[in-house]
PDBQT receptor file of N, H, CA, C and O in Angstrom, charges set to zero:
ATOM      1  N   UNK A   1      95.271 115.158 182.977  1.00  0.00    +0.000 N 
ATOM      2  CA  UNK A   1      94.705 115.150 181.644  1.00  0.00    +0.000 C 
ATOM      3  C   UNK A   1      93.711 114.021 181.539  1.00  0.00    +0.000 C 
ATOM      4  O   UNK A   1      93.948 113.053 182.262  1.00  0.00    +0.000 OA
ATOM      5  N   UNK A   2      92.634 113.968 180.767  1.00  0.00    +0.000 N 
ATOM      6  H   UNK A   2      92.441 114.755 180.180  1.00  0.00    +0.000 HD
ATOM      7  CA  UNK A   2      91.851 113.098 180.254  1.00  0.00    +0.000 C 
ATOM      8  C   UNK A   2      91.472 112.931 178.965  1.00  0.00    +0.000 C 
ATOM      9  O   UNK A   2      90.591 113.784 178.859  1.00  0.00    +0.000 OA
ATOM     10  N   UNK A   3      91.573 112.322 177.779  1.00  0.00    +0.000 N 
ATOM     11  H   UNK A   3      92.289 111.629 177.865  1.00  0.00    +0.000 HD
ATOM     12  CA  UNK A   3      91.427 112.216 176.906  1.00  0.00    +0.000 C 
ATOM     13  C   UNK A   3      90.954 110.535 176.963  1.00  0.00    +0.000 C 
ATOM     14  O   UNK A   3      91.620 109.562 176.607  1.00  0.00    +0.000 OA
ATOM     15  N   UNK A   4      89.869 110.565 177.414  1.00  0.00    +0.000 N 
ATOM     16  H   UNK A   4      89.328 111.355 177.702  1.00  0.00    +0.000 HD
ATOM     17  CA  UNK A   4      89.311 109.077 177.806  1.00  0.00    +0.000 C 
ATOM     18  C   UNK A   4      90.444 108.047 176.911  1.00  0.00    +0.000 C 
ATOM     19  O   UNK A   4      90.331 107.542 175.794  1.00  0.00    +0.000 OA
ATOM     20  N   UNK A   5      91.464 107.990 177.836  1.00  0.00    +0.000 N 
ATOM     21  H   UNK A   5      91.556 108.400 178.744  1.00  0.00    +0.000 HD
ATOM     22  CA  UNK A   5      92.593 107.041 177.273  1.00  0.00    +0.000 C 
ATOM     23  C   UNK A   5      93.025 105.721 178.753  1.00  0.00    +0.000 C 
ATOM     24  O   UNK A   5      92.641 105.770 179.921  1.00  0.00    +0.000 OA
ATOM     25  N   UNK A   6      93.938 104.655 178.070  1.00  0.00    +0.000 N 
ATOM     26  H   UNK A   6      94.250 104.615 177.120  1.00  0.00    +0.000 HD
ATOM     27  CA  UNK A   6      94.378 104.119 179.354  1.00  0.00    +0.000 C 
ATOM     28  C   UNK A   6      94.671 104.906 180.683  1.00  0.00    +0.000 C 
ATOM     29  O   UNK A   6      94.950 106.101 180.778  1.00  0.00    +0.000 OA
ATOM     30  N   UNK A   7      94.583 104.249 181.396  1.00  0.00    +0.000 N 
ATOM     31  H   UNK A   7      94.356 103.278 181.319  1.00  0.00    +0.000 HD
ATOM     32  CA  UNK A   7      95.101 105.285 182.907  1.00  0.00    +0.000 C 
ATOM     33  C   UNK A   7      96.731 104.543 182.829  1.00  0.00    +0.000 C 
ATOM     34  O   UNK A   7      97.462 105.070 183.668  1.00  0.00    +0.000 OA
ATOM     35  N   UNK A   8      97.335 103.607 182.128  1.00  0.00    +0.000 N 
ATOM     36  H   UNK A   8      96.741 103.180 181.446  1.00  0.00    +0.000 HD
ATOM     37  CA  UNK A   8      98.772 103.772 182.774  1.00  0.00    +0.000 C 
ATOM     38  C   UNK A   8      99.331 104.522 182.244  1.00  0.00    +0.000 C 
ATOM     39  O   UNK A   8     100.477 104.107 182.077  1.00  0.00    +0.000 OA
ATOM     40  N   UNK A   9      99.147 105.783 181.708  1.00  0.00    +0.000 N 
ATOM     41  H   UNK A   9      98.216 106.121 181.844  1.00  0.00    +0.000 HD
ATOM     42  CA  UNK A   9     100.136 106.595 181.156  1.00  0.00    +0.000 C 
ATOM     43  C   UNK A   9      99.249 108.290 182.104  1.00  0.00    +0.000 C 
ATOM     44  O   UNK A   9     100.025 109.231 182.274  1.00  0.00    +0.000 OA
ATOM     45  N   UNK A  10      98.154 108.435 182.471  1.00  0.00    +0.000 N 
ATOM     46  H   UNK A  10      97.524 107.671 182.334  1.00  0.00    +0.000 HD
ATOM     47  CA  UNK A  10      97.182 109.477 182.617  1.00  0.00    +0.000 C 
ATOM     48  C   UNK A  10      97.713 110.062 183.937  1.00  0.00    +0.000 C 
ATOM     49  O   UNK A  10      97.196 111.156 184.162  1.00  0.00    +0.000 OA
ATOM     50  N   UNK A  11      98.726 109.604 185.025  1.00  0.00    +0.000 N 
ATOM     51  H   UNK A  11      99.146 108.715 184.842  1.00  0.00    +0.000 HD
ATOM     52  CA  UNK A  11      99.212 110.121 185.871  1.00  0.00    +0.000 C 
ATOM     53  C   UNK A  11     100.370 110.152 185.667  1.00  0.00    +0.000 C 
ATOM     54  O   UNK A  11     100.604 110.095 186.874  1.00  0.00    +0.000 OA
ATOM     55  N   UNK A  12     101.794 110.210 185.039  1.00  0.00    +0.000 N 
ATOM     56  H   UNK A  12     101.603 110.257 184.058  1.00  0.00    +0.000 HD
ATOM     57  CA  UNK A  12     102.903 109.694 184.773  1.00  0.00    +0.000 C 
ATOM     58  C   UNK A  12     103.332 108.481 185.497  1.00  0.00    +0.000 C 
ATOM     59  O   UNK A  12     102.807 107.367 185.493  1.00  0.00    +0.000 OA
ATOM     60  N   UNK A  13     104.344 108.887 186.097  1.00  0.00    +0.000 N 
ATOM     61  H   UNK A  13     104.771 109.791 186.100  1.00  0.00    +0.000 HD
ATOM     62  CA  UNK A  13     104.910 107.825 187.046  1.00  0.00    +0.000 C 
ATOM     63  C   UNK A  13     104.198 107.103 187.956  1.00  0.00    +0.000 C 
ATOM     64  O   UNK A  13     104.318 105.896 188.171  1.00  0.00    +0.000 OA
ATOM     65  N   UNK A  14     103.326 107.996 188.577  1.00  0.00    +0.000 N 
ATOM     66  H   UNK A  14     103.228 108.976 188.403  1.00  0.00    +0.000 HD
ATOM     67  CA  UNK A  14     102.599 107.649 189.389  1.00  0.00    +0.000 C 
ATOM     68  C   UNK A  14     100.822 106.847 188.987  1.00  0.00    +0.000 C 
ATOM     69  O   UNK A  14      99.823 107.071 189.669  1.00  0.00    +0.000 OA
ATOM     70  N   UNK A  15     100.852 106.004 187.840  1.00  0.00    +0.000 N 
ATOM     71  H   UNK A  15     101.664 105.823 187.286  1.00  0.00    +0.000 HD
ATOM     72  CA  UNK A  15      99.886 105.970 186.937  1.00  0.00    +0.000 C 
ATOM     73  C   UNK A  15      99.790 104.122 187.145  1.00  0.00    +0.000 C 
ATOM     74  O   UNK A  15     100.827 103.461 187.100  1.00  0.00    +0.000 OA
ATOM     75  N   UNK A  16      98.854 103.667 187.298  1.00  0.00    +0.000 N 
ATOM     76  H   UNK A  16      98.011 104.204 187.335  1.00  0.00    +0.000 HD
ATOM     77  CA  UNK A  16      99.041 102.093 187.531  1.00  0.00    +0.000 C 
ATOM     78  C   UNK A  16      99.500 101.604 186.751  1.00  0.00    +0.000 C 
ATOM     79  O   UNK A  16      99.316 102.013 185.604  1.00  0.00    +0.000 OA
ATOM     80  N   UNK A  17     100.426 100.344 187.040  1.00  0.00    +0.000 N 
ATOM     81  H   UNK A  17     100.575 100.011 187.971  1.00  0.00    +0.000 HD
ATOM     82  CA  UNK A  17     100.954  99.740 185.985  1.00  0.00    +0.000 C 
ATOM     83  C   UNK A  17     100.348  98.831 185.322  1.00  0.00    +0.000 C 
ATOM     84  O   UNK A  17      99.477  98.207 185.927  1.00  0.00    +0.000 OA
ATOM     85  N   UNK A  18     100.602  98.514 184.006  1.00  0.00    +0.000 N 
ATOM     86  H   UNK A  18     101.310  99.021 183.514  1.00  0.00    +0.000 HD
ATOM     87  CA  UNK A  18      99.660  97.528 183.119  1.00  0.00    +0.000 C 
ATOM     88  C   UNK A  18      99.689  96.115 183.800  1.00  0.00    +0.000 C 
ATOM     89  O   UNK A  18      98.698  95.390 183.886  1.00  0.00    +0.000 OA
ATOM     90  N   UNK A  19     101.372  95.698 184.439  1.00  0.00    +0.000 N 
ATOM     91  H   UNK A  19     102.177  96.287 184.370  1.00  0.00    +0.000 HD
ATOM     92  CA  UNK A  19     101.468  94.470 184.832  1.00  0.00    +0.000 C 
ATOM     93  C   UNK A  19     100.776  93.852 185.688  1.00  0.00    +0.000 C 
ATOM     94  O   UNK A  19     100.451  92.666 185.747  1.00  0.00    +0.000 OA
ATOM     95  N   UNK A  20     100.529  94.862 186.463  1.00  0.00    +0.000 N 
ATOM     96  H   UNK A  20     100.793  95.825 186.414  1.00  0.00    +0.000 HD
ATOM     97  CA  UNK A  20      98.980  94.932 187.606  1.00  0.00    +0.000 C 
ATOM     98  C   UNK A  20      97.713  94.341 187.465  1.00  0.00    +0.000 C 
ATOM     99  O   UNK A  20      97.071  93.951 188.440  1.00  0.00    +0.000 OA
ATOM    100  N   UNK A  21      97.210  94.229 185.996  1.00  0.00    +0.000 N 
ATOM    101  H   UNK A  21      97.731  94.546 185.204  1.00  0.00    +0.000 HD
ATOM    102  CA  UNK A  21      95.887  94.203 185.743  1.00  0.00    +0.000 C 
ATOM    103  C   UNK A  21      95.869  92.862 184.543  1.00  0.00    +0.000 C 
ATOM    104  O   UNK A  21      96.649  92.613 183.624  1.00  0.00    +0.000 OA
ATOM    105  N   UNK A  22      94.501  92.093 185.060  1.00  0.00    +0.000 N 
ATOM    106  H   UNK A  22      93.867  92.296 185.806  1.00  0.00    +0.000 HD
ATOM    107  CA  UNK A  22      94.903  91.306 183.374  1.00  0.00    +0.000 C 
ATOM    108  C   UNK A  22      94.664  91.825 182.116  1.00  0.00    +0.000 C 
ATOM    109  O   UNK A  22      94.296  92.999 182.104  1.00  0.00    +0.000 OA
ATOM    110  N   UNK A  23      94.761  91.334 181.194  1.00  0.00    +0.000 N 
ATOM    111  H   UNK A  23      95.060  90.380 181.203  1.00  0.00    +0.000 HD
ATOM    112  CA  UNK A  23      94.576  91.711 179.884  1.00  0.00    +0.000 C 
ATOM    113  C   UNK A  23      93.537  92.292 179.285  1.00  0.00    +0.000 C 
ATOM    114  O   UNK A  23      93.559  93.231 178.488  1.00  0.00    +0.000 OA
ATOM    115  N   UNK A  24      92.525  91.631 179.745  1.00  0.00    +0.000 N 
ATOM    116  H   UNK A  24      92.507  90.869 180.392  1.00  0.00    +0.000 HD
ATOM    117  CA  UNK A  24      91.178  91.841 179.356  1.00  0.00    +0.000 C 
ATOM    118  C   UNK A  24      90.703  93.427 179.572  1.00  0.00    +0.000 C 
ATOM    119  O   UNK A  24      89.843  94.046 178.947  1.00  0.00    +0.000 OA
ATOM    120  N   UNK A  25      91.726  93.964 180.891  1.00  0.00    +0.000 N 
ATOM    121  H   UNK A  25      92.425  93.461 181.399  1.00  0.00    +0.000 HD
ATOM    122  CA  UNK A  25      90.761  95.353 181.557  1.00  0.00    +0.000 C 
ATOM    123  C   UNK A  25      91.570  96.157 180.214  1.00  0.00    +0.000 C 
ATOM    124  O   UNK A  25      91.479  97.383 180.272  1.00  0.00    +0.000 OA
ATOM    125  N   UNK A  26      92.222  95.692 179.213  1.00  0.00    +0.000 N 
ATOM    126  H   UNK A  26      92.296  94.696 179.167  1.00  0.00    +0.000 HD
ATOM    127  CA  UNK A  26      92.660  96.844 178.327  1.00  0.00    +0.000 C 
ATOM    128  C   UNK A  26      93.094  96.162 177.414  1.00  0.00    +0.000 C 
ATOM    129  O   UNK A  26      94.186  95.597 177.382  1.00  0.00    +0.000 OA
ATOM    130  N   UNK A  27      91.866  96.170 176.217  1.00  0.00    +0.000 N 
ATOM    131  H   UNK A  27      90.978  96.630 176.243  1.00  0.00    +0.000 HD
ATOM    132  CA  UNK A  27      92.795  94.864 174.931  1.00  0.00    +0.000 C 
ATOM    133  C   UNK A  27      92.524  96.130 174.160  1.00  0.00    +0.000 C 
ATOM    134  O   UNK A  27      92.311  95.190 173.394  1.00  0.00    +0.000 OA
ATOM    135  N   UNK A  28      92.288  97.411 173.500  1.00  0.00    +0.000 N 
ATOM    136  H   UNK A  28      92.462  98.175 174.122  1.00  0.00    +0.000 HD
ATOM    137  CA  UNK A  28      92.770  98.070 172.582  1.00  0.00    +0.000 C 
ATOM    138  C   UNK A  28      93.889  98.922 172.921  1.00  0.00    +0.000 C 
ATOM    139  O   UNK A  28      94.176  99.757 172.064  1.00  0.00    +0.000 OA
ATOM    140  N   UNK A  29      94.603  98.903 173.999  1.00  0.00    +0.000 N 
ATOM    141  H   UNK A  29      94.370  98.224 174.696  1.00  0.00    +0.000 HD
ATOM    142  CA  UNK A  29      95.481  99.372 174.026  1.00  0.00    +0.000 C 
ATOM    143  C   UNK A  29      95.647 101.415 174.136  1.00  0.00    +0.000 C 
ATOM    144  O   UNK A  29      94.583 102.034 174.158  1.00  0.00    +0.000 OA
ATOM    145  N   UNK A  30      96.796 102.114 174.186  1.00  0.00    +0.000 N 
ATOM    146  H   UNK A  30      97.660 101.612 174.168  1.00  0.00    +0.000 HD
ATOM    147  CA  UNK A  30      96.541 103.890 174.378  1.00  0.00    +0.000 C 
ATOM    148  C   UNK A  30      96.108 104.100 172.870  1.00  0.00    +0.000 C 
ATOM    149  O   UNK A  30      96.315 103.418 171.866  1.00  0.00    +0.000 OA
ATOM    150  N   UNK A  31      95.332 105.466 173.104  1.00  0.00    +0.000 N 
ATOM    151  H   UNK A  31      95.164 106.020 173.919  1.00  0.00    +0.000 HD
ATOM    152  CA  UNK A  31      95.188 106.077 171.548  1.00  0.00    +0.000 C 
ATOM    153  C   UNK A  31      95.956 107.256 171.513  1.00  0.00    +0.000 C 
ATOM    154  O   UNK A  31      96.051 108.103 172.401  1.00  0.00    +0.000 OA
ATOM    155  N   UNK A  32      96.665 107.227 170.062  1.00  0.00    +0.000 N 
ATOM    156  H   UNK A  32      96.588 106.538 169.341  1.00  0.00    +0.000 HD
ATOM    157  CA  UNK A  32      96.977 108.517 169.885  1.00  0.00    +0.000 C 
ATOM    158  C   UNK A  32      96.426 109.896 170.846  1.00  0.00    +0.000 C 
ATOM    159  O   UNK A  32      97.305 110.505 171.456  1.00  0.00    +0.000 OA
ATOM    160  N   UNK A  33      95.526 110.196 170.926  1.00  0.00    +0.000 N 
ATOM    161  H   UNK A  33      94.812 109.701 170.431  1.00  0.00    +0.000 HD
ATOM    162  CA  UNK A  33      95.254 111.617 171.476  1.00  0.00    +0.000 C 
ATOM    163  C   UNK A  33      95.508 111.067 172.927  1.00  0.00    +0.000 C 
ATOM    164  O   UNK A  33      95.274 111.950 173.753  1.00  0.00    +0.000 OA
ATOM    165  N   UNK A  34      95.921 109.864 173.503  1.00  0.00    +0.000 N 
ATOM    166  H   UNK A  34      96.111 109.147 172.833  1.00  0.00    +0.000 HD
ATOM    167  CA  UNK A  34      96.294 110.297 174.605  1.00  0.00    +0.000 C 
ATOM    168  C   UNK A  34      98.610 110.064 174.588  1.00  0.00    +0.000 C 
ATOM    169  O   UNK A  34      99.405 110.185 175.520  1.00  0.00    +0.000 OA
ATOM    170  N   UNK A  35      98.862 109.705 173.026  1.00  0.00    +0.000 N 
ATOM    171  H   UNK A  35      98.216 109.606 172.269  1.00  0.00    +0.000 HD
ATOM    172  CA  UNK A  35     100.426 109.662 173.446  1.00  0.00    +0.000 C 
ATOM    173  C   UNK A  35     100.724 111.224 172.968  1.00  0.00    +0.000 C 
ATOM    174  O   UNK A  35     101.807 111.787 173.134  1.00  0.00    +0.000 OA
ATOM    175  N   UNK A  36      99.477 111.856 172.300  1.00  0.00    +0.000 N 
ATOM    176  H   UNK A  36      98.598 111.399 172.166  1.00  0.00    +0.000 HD
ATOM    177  CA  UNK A  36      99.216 113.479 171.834  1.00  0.00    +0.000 C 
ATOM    178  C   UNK A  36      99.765 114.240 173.383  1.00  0.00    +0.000 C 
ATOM    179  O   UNK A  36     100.607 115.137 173.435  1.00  0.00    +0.000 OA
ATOM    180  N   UNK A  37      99.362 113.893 174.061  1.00  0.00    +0.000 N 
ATOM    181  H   UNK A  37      98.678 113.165 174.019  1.00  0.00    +0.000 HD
ATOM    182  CA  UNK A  37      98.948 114.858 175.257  1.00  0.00    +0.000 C 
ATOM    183  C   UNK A  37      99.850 114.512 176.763  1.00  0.00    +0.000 C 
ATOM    184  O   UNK A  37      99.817 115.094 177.847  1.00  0.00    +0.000 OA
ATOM    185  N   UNK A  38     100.376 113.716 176.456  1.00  0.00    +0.000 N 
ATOM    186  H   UNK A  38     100.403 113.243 175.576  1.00  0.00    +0.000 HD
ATOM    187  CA  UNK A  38     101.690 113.352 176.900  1.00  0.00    +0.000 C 
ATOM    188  C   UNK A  38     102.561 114.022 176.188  1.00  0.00    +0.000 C 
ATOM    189  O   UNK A  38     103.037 114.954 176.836  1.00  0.00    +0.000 OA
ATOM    190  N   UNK A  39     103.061 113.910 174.872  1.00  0.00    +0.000 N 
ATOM    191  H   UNK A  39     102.674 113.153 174.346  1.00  0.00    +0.000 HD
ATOM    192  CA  UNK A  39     103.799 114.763 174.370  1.00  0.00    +0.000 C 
ATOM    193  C   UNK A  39     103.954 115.811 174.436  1.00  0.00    +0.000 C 
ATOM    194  O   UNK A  39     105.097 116.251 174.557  1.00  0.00    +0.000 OA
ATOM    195  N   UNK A  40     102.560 116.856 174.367  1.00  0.00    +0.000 N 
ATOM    196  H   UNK A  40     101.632 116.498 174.269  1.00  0.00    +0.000 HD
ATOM    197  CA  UNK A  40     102.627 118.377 174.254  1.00  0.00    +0.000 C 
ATOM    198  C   UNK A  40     102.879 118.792 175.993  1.00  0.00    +0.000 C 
ATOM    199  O   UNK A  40     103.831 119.530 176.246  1.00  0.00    +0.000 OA
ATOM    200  N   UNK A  41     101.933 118.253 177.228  1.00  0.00    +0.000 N 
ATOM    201  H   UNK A  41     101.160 117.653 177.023  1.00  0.00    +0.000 HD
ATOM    202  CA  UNK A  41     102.101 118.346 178.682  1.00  0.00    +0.000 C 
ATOM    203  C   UNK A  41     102.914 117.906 179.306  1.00  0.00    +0.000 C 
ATOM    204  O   UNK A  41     103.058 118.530 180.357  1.00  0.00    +0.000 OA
ATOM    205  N   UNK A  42     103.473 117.206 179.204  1.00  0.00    +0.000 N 
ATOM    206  H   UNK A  42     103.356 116.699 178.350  1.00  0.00    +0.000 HD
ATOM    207  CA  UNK A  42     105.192 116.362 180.084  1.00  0.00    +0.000 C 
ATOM    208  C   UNK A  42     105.944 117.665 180.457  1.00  0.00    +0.000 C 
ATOM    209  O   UNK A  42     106.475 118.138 179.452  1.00  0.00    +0.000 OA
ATOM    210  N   UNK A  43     106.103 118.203 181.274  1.00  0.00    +0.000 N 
ATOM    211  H   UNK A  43     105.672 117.819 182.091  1.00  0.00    +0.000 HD
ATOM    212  CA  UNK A  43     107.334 118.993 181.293  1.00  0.00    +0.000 C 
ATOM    213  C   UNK A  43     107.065 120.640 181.214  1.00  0.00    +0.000 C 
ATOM    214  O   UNK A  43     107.878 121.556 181.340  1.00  0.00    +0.000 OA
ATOM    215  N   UNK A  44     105.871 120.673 181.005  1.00  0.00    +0.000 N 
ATOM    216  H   UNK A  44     105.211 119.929 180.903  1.00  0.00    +0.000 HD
ATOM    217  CA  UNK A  44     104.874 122.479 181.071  1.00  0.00    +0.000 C 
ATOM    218  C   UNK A  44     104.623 122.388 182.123  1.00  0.00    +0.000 C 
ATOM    219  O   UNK A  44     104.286 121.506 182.914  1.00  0.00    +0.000 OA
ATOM    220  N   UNK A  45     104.932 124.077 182.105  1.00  0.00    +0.000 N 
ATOM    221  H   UNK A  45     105.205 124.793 181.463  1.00  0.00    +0.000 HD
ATOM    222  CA  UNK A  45     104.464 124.725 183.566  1.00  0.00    +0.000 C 
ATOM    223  C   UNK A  45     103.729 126.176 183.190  1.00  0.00    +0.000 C 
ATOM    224  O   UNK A  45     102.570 126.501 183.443  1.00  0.00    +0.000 OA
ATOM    225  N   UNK A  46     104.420 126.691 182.733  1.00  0.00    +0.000 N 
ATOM    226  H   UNK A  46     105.363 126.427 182.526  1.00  0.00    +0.000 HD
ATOM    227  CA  UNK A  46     104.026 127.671 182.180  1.00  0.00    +0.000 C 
ATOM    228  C   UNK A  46     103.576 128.184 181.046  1.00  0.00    +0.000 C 
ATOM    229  O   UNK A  46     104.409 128.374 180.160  1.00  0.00    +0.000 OA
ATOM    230  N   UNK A  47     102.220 128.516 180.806  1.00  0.00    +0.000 N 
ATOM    231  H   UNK A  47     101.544 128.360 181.526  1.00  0.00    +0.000 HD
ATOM    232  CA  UNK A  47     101.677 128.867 180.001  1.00  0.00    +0.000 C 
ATOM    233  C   UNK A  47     100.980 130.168 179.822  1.00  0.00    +0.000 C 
ATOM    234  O   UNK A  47     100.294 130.842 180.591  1.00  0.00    +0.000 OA
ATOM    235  N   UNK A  48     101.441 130.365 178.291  1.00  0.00    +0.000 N 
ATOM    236  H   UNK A  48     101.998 129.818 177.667  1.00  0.00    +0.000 HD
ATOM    237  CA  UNK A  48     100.560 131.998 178.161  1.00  0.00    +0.000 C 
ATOM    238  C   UNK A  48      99.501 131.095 177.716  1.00  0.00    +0.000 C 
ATOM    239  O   UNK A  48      99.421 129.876 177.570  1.00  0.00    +0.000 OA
ATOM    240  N   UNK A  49      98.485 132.375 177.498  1.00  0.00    +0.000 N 
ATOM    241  H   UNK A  49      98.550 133.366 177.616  1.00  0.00    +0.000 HD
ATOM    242  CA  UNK A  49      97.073 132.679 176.403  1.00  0.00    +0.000 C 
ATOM    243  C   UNK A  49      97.773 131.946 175.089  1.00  0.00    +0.000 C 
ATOM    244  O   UNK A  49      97.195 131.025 174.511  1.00  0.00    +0.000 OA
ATOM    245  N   UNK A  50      98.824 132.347 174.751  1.00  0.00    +0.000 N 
ATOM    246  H   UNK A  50      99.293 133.095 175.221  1.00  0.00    +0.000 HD
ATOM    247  CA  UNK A  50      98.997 131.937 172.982  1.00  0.00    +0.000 C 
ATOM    248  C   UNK A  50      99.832 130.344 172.940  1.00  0.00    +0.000 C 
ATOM    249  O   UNK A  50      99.766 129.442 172.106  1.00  0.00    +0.000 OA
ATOM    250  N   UNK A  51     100.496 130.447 174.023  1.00  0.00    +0.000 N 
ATOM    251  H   UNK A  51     100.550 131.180 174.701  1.00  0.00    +0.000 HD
ATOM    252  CA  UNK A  51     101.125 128.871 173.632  1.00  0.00    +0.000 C 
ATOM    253  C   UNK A  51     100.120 127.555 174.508  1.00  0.00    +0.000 C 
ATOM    254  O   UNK A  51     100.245 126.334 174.409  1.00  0.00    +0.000 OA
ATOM    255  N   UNK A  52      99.079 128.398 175.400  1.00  0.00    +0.000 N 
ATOM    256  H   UNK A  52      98.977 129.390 175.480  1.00  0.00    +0.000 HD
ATOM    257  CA  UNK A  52      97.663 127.226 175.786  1.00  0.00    +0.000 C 
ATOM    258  C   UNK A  52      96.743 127.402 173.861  1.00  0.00    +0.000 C 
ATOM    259  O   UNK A  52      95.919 126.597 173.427  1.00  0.00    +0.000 OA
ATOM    260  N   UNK A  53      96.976 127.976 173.521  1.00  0.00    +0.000 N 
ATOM    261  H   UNK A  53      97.645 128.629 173.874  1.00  0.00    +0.000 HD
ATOM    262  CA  UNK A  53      95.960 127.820 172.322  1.00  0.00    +0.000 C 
ATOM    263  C   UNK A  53      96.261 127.166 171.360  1.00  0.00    +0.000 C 
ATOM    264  O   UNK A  53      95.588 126.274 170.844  1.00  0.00    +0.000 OA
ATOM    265  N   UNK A  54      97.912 127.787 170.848  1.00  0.00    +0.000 N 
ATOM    266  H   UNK A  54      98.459 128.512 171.267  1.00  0.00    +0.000 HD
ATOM    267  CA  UNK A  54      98.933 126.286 170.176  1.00  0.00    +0.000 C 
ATOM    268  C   UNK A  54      98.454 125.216 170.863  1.00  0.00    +0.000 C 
ATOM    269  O   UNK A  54      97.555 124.545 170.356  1.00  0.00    +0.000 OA
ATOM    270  N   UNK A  55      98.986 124.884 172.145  1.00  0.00    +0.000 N 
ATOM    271  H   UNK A  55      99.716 125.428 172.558  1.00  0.00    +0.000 HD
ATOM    272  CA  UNK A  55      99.196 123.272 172.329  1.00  0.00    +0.000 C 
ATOM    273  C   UNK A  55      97.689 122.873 172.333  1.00  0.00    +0.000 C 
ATOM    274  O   UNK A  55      97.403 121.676 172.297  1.00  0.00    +0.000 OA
ATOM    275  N   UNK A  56      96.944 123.597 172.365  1.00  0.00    +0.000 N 
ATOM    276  H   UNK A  56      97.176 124.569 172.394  1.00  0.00    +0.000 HD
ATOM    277  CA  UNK A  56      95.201 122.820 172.361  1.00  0.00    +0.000 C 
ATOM    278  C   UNK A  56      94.927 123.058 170.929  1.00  0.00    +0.000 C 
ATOM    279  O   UNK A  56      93.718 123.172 170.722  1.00  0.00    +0.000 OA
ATOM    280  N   UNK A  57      95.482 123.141 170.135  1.00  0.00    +0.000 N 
ATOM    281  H   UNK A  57      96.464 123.049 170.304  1.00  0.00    +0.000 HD
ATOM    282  CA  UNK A  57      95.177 123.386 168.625  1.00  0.00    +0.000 C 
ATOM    283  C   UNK A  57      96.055 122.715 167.788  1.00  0.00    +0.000 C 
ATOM    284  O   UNK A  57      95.906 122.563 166.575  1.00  0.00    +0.000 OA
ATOM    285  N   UNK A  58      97.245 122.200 168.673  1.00  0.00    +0.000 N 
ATOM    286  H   UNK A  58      97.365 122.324 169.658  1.00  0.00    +0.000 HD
ATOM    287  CA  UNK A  58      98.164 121.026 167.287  1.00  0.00    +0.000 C 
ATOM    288  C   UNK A  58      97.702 119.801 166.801  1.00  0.00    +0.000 C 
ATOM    289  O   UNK A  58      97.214 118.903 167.486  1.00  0.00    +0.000 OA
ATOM    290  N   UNK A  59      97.918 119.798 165.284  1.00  0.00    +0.000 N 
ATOM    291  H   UNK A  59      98.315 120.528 164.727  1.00  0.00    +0.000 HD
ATOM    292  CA  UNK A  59      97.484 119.592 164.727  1.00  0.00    +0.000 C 
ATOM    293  C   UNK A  59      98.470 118.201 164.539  1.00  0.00    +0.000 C 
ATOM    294  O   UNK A  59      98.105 117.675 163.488  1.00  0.00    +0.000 OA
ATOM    295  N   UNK A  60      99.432 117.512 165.075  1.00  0.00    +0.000 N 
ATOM    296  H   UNK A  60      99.728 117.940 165.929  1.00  0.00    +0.000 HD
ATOM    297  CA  UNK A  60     100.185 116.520 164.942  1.00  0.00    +0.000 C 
ATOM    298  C   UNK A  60      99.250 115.277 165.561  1.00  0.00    +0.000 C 
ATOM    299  O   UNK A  60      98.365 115.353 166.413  1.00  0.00    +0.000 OA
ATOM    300  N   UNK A  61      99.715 114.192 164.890  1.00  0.00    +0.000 N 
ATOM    301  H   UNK A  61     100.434 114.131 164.198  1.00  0.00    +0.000 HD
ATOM    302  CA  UNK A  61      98.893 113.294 164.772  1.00  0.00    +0.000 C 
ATOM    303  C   UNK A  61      99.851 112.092 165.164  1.00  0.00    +0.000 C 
ATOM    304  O   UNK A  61     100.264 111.496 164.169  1.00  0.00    +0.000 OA
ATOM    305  N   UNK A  62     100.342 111.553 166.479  1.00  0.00    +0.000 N 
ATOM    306  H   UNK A  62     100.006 112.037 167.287  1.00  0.00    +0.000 HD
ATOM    307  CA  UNK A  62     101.442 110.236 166.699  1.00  0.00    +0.000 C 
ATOM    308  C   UNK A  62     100.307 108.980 166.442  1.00  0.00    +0.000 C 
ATOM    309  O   UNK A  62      99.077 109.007 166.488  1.00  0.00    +0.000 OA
ATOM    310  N   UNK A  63     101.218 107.922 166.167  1.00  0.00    +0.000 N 
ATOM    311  H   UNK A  63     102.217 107.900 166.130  1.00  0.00    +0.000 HD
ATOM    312  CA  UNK A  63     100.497 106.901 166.182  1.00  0.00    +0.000 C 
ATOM    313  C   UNK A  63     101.026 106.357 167.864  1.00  0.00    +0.000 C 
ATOM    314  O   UNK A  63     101.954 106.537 168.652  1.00  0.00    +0.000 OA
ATOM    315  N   UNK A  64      99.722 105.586 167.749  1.00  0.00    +0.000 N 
ATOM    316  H   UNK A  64      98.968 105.440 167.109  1.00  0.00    +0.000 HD
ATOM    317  CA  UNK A  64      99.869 104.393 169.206  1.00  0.00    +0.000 C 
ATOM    318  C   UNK A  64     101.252 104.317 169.554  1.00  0.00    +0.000 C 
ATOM    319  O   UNK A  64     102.274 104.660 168.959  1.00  0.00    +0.000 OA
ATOM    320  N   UNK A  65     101.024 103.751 170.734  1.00  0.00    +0.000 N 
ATOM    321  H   UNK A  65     100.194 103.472 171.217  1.00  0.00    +0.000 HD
ATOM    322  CA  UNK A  65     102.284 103.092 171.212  1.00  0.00    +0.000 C 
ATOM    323  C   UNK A  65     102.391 101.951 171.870  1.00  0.00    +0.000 C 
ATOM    324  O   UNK A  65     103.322 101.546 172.567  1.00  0.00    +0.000 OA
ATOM    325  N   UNK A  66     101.114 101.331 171.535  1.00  0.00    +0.000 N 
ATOM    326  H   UNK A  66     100.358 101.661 170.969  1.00  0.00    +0.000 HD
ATOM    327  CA  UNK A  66     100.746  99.799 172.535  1.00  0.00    +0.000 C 
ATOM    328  C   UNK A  66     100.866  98.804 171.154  1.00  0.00    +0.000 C 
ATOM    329  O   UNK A  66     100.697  97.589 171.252  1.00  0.00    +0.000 OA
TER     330      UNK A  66
């Protein structure tokens, strides 16, 4: 996924860790549309036509998580 967001969350597990890097390479922290897209993709595999159009069309709105 890309939703021009941090990269430690953009690969899961396998995603660099923040502790890695200093501060500076990330002082605003994830945005919503990327804890969005974690939420709806974590754990899909299978998708029709109608539930790819739901999940690219919800309308839920999380706040941050940094």
């Amino acid at each position: 996924m890309n939703t021009n967001d941090w990269p430690y969350s953009a690969a899961g597990d396998s995603s660099p860790k923040r502790e890695h890097f200093p501060r500076y390479m990330d002082t605003a922290g994830e945005n919503p549309r990327g804890v969005h897209a974690t939420l709806l993709l974590t754990g899909q595999k299978d998708f029709t036509q109608s539930s790819l159009n739901a999940t690219a069309f919800d309308s839920y709105c999380p706040h941050s998580r940094s």
